[in-house]
N, C-alpha and C positions, 0 to 999 in steps of 0.2 A: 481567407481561403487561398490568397494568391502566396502566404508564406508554407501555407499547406504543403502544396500544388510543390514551389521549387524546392521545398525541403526533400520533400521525397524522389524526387527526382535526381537530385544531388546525392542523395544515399545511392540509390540503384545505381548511379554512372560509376560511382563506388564497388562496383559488384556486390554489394550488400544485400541480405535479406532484409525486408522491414516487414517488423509489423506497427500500422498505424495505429494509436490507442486514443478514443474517445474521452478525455478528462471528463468524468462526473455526467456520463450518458446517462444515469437516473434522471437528471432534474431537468434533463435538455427537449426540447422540441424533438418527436420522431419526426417528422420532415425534415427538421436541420439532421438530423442523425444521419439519414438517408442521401440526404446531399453529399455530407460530407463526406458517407461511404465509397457515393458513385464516384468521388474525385478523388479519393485516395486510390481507387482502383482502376482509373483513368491513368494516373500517374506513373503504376508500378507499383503498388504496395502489396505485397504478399497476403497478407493479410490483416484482416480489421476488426480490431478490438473497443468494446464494451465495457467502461467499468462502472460499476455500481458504487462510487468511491466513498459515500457516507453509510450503504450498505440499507439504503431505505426501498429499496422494490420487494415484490414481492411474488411469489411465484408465477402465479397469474399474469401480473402485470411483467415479466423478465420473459414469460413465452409469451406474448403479444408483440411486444420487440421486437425479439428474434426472430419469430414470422415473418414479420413485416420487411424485416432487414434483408434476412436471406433468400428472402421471396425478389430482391432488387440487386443483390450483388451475386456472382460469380467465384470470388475469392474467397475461402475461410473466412468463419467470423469466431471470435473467441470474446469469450467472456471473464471479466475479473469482479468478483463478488467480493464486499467485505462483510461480516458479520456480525454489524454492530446491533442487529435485534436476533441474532441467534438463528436467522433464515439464511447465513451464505451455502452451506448445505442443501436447504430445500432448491433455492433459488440456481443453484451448479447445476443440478440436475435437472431442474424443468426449463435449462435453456438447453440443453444439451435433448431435450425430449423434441425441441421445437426446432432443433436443427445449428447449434453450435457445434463448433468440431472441437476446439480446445478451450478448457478451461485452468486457470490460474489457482494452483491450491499449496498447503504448506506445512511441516511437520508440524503436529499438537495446534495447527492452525494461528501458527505464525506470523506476526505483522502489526500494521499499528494502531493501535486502537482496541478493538476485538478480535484483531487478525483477519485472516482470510481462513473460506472455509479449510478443515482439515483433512488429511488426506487420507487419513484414515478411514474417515466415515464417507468419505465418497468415492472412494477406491472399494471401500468394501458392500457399498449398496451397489455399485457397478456389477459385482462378481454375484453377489446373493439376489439383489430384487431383478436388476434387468438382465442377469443373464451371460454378461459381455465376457467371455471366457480372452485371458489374454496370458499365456504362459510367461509372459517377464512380468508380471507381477507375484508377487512371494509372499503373499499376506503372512506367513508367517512369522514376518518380519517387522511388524508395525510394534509387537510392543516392547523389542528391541531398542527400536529408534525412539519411541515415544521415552522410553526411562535415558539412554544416552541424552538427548535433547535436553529432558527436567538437567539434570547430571551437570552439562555444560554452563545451562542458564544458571544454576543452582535456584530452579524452580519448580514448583509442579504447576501441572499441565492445565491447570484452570484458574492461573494469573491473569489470562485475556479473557474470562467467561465473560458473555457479552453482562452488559447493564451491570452487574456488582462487583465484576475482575478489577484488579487494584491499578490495571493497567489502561483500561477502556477510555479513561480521557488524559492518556499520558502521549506525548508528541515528541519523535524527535527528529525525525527528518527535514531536512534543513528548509525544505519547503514548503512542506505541513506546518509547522513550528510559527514561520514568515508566515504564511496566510493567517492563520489562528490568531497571531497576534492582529492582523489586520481586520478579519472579519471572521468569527468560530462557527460561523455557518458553511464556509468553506472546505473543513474534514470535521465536524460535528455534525450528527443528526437531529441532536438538542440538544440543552444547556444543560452540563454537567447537577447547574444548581436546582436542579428541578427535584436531582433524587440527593439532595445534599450532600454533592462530592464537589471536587477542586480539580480544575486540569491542571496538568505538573508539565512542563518543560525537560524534557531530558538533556544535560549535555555529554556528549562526547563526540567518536568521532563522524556521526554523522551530522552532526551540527553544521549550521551556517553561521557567515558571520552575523547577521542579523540579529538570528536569536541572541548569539552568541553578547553580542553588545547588549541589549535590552536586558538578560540574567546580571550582567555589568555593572548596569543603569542602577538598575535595584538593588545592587549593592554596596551604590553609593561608590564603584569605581571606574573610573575616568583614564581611556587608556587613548592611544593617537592611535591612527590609520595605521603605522608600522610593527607598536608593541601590538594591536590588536589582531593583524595577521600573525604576529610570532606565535602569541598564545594558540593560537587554532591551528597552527602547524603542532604546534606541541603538544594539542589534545588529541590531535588526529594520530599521532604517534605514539599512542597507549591505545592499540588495537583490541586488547580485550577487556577495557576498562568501558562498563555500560552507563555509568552517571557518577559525576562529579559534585559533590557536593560544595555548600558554600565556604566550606572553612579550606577544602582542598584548595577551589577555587584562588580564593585569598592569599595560600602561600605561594601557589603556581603563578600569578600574576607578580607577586614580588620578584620569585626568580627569575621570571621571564624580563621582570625591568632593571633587576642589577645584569642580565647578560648582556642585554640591547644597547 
């Protein structure tokens, strides 16, 4: 609490906006929630975020919350829903019914795991079911950006569908990655092996070194403190490169130890 407390405050002396973000507010105490809220907004925090980060609340239970919350704070409260059972859609919307102001959404529903909800389908329940007329929105434009996106990724648009997408227990964030390997209840909702699938590692450049050595490990390559920074500088530096594979791997560490 008390690194809470000076961190945000150090920001604001900053002239900073913050918003303060709830790590994994699903699985937490609403009282500690509450706490937490009243001292980030003690502090100076702009606002105060919720995230659902294994994506297991549910409609219901995500307006209870945000009752509860906004009924005790002052400041905006936003919510980040992931949708790893196919609910960050319902779940955007019935926090935003119970009084969120902003929530966190993303093309073709974007992100790691199941992504987060998309912004299509809750930009366009916003205009069609509740009404919310907002003239910089251009719906016209959603399946524009939906085919550009596939395009870029060189995917289509339901690689993250929750529970069968190919992508749903793939991790690459550098701290996603660290936890998973520490404990997969962390950014898991379940165990991949329940519906007989494998979580995957991604490496590039969002990679830590962590993961980055444990991919290493298992492959039987043994690098020092210095070669194992170079290499992560030099995946990080293939900016559109999304996974490396093990034989890449392999040569990239060679070169990376005749430069060093």
């Amino acid at each position: 609490m008390n690194q809470i407390e000076s961190s945000i405050k150090y920001a604001k002396d900053q002239g900073l906006k913050l918003r303060f973000t709830a790590e994994d507010s699903s699985r937490t105490e609403i009282d500690f929630l509450i706490e937490v809220g009243i001292l980030a907004q003690k502090a100076g925090a702009d606002r105060y975020s919720l995230a659902d980060t294994v994506g297991c609340l549910t409609p219901t239970k995500i307006k209870n919350i945000i009752k509860r919350i906004t009924s005790q704070l002052d400041i905006p409260v936003h919510v980040h829903c992931h949708n790893d059972f196919g609910m960050g859609t319902a779940n955007s919307l019935s926090a935003i019914e119970a009084g969120a102001q902003c929530i966190d959404l993303s093309i073709n529903g974007l992100g790691e795991r199941s992504g987060l909800p998309p912004l299509a389908e809750v930009v366009a329940a916003l205009v069609n079911i509740y009404k919310i007329k907002d003239h910089s929105w251009k719906l016209k434009m959603i399946p524009e950006l939906t085919n550009m996106l596939n395009e870029i990724c060189n995917s289509s648009s339901n690689f993250n569908q929750p529970i069968i997408g190919k992508n749903v227990f793939t991790h690459k964030g550098g701290i996603h990655a660290k936890s998973v390997l520490k404990n997969p209840k962390t950014y898991e909702p379940f165990s991949p092996e329940i519906i007989s699938r494998k979580r995957k590692f991604v490496i590039n450049k969002y990679s830590g070194k962590f993961i980055l050595k444990e991919k290493l490990k298992n492959l039987q390559l043994n690098l020092t403190k210095v070669e194992l920074e170079n290499l992560l500088k030099e995946i990080k530096s293939f900016k559109l490169k999304n996974d490396w594979s093990d034989d890449e791997l392999y040569n990239l560490v060679n070169n990376t130890k005749e430069s060093s």
